[in-house]
C-alpha positions as CSV (number, residue, x, y, z in Angstrom):
1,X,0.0,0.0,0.0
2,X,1.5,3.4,-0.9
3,X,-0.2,6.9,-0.3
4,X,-2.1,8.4,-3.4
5,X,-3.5,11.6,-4.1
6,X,-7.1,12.4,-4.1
7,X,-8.9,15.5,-5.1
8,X,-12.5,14.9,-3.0
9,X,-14.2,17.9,-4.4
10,X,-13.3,16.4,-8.0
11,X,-16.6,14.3,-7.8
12,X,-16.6,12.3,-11.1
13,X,-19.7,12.8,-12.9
14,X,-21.6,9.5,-12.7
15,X,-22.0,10.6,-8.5
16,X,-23.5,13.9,-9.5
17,X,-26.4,12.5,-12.3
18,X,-30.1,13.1,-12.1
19,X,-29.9,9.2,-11.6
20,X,-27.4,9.6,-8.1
21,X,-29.2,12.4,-7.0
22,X,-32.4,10.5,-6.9
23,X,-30.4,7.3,-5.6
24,X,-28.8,9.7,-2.8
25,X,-32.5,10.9,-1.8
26,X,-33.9,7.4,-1.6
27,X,-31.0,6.3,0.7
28,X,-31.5,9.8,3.0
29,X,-34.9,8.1,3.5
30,X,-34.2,4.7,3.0
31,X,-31.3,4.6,5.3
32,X,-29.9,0.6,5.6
33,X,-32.7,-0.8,4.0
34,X,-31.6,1.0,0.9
35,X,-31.1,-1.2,-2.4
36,X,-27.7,0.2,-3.3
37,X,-26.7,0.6,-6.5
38,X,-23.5,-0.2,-8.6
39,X,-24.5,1.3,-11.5
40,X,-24.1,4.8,-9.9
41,X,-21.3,4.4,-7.0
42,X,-19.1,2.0,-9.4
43,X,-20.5,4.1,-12.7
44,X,-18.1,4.0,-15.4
45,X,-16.5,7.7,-14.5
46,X,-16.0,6.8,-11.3
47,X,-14.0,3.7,-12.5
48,X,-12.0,5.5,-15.1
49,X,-10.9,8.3,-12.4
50,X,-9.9,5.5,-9.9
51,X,-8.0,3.7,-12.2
52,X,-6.3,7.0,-12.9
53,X,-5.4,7.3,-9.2
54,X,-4.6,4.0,-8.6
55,X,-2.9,3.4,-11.9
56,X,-4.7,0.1,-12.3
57,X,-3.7,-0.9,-9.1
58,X,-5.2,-2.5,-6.0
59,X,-5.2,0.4,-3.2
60,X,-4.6,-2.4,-0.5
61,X,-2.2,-4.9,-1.8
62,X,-0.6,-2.6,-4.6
63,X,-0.9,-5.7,-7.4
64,X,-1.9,-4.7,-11.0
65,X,-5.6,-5.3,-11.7
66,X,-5.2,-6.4,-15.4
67,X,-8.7,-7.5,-16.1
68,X,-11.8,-4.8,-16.2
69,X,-13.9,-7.7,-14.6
70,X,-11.5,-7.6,-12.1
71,X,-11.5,-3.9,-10.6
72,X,-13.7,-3.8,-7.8
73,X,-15.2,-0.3,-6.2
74,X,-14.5,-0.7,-2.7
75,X,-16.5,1.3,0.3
76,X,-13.4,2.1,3.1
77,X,-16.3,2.5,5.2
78,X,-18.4,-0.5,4.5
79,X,-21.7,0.5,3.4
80,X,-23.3,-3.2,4.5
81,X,-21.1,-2.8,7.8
82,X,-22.9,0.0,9.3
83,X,-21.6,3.2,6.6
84,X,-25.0,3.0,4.8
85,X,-24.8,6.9,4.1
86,X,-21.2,6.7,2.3
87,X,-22.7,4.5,-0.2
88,X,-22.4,6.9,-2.9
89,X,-19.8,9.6,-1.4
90,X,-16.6,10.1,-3.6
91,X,-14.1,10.1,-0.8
92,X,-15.3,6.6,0.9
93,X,-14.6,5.0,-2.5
94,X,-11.4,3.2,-3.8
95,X,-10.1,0.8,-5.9
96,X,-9.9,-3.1,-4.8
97,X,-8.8,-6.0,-6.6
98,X,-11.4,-9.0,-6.6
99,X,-9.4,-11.1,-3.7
100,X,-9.2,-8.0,-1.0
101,X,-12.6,-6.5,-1.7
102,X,-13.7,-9.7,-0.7
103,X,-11.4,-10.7,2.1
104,X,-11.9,-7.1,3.9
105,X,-15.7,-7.1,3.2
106,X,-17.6,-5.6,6.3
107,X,-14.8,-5.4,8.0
108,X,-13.6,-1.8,10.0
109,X,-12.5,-2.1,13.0
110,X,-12.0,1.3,15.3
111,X,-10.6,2.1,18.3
112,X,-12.6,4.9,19.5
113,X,-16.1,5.4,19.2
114,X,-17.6,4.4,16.2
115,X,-20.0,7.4,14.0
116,X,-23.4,5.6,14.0
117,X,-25.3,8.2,11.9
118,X,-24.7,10.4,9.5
119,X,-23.1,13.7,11.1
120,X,-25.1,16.7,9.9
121,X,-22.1,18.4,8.1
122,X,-21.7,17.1,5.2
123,X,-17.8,18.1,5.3
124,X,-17.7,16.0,8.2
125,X,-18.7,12.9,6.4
126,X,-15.0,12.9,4.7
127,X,-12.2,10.4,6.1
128,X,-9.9,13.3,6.9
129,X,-12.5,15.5,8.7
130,X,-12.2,15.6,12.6
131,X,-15.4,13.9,13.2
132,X,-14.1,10.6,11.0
133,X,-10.7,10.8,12.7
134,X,-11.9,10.8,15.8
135,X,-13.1,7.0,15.1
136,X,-9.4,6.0,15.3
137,X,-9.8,3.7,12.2
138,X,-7.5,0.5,12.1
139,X,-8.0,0.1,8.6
140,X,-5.1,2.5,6.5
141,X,-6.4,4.8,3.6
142,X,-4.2,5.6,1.2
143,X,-5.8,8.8,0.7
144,X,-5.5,10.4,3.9
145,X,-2.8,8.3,5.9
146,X,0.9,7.3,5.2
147,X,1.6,3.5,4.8
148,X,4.7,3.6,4.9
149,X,5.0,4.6,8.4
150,X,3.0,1.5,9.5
151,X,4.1,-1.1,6.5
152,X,7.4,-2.7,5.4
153,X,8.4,-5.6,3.6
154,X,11.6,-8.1,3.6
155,X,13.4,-9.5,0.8
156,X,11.3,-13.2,1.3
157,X,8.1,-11.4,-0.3
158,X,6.5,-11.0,3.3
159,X,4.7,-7.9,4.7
160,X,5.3,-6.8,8.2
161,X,3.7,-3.8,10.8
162,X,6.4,-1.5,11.4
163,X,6.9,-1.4,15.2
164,X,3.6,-4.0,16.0
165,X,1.8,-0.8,14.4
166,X,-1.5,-1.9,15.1
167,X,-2.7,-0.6,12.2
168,X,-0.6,-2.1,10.3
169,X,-1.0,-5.5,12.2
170,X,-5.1,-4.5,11.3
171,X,-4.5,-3.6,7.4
172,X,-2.3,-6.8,7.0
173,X,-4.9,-9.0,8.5
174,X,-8.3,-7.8,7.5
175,X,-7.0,-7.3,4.1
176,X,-5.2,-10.6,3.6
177,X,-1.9,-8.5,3.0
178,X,-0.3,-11.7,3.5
179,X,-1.7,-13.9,1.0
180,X,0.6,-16.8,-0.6
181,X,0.0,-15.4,-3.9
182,X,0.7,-11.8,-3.0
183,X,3.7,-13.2,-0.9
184,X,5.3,-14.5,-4.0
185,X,5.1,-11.9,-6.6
186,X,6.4,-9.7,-4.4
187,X,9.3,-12.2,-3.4
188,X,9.5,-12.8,-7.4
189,X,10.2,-9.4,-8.2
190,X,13.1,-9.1,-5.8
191,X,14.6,-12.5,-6.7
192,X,14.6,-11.3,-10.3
193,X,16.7,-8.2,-9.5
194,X,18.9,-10.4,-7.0
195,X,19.2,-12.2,-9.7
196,X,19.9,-9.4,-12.4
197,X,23.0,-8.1,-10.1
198,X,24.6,-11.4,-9.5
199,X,24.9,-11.6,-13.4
200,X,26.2,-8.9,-14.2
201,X,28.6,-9.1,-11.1
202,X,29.7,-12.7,-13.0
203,X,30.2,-10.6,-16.5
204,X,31.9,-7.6,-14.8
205,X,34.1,-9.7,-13.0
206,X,35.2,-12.0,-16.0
207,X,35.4,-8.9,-18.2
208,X,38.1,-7.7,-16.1
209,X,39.8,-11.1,-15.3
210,X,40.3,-11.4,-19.1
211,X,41.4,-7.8,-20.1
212,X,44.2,-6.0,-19.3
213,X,42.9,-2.6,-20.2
214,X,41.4,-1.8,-16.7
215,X,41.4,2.4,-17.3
216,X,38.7,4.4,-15.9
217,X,36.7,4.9,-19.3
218,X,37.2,1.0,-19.6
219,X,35.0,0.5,-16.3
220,X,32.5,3.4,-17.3
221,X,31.7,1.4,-19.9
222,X,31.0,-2.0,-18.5
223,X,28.9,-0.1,-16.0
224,X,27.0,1.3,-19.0
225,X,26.6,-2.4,-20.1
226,X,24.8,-3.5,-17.4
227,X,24.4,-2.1,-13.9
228,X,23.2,0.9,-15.1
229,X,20.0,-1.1,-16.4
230,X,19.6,-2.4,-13.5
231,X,19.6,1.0,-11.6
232,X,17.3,2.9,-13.9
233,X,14.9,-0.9,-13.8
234,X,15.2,-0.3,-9.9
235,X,14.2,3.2,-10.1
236,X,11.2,2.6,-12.3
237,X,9.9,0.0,-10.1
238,X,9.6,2.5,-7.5
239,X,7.3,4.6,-9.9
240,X,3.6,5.1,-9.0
241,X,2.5,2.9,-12.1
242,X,4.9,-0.1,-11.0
243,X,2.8,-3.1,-9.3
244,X,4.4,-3.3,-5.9
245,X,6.0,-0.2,-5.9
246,X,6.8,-0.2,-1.8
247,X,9.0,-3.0,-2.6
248,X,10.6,-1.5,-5.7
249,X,11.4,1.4,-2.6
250,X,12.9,-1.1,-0.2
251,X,15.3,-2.3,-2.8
252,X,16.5,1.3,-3.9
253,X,17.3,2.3,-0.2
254,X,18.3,-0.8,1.4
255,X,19.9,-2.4,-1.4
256,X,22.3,-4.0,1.2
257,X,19.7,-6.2,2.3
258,X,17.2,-6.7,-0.5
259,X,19.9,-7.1,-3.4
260,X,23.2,-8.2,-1.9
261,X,22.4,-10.2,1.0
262,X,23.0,-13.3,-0.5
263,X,26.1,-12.6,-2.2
264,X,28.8,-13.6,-0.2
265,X,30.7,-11.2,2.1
266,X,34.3,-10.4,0.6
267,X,35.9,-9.0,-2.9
268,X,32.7,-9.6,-5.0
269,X,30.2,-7.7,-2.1
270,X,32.5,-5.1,-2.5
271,X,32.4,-5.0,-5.8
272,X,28.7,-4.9,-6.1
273,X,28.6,-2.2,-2.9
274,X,31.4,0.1,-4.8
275,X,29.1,-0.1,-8.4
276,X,25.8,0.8,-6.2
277,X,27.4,3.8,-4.7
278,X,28.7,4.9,-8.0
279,X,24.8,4.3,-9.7
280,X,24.1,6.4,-6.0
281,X,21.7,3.2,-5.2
282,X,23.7,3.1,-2.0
């Protein structure tokens, strides 16, 4: 999960039709025995501007939602779980993949004191108004908190609360953070870039076992071969569009432990350390 950007005045049009308006009404009126429905909270301009935020990613687990069929509009606030009034509100609604819309489901644990009804301010019915906060959710939002201060991962693919954060220990549970197939992309992507450096470390390494010209412009060159893909691959995994772009983060800045871990400690770590700091990964 990684923090995103959210205008919630920019209310995409399909939430401010003749058709939501009267939907909005009925549920004022209705309040949980209200029908709700998709067609206007997950209406197709809604949809396009999520995928726009989330750059076709899941807002929880941060994997690429490749299939349309697949993109799920997900309440924060559950509107079966006692939110029926954020139903159709702009700024309760993200983007979900299939497997954690359904894992997280009703779920929203809080530790304070939970809003029951609609607060009369409508302002107030936003996630980052006082009145929201002051339910002490345990459930992140990208748009309003900062993941990264409560999530970390480790070079095996697994996700971890930073410091027992409990709302990290919350996010991770209720929306199966942890799953095995989440566990190994993540693990996959880092293997490949372990992988990626020890390669290049074999063809630097031979390169100048079997050439006497060792000059500087000699070694700029064999960086230009091959650990500078990697570097600029590295960087653009930690880009906004990149599936798993927290982990694409970890590797930049603790490339020590996510990329040379497993090389072993002497001449050739030294090697890879001294080509990092050069590429300023390290």
């Amino acid at each position: 999960m990684v923090r995103v950007c959210k205008a919630f005045d920019a209310i995409p049009e399909g939430l401010t039709s003749v058709n939501a308006v009267h939907k909005k009404e009925a549920l004022r009126i209705e309040g949980s025995k209200h029908h709700f429905d998709n067609n206007v909270y997950a209406h197709a301009t809604v949809k396009v501007a999520l995928n726009a935020i989330y750059h076709n990613k899941c807002a929880y687990c941060e994997s690429l939602i490749e299939e349309q069929a697949d993109r799920r509009v997900e309440h924060y606030r559950p509107k079966g779980g006692g939110y029926h009034w954020l139903a159709y509100e702009w700024s309760n609604l993200l983007l979900a993949c299939e497997s954690c819309n359904r894992k997280k489901w009703n779920h929203f644990p809080v530790n304070g004191s939970r809003v029951a009804a609609p607060p009369s301010e409508e302002t107030d019915w936003r996630p980052d108004s006082g009145v929201m906060r002051a339910e002490q959710p345990l459930l992140l939002n990208p748009e309003i908190d900062h993941p990264e201060a409560h999530l970390r991962f480790s070079p095996d693919g697994q996700i971890h609360a930073v410091d027992d954060s409990e709302q990290g220990v919350q996010t991770i549970k209720y929306c199966g953070l942890q799953r095995e197939d989440l566990v190994y992309a993540r693990k996959k992507q880092i293997d490949w870039f372990r992988k990626q450096m020890k390669c290049q470390l074999s063809i630097f390494l031979d390169y100048f076992c079997n050439n006497h010209d060792q000059t500087g412009v000699t070694f700029q060159a064999a960086l230009s071969l091959g650990f500078q893909t990697i570097a600029e691959q590295i960087k653009a995994a930690q880009q906004p569009d990149h599936p798993f772009s927290r982990v694409g983060w970890h590797i930049n800045n603790e490339p020590e432990t996510f990329l040379l871990e497993d090389i072993p400690a002497g001449e050739l770590r030294d090697v890879a350390r001294c080509t990092l700091k050069l590429l300023k990964i390290m």
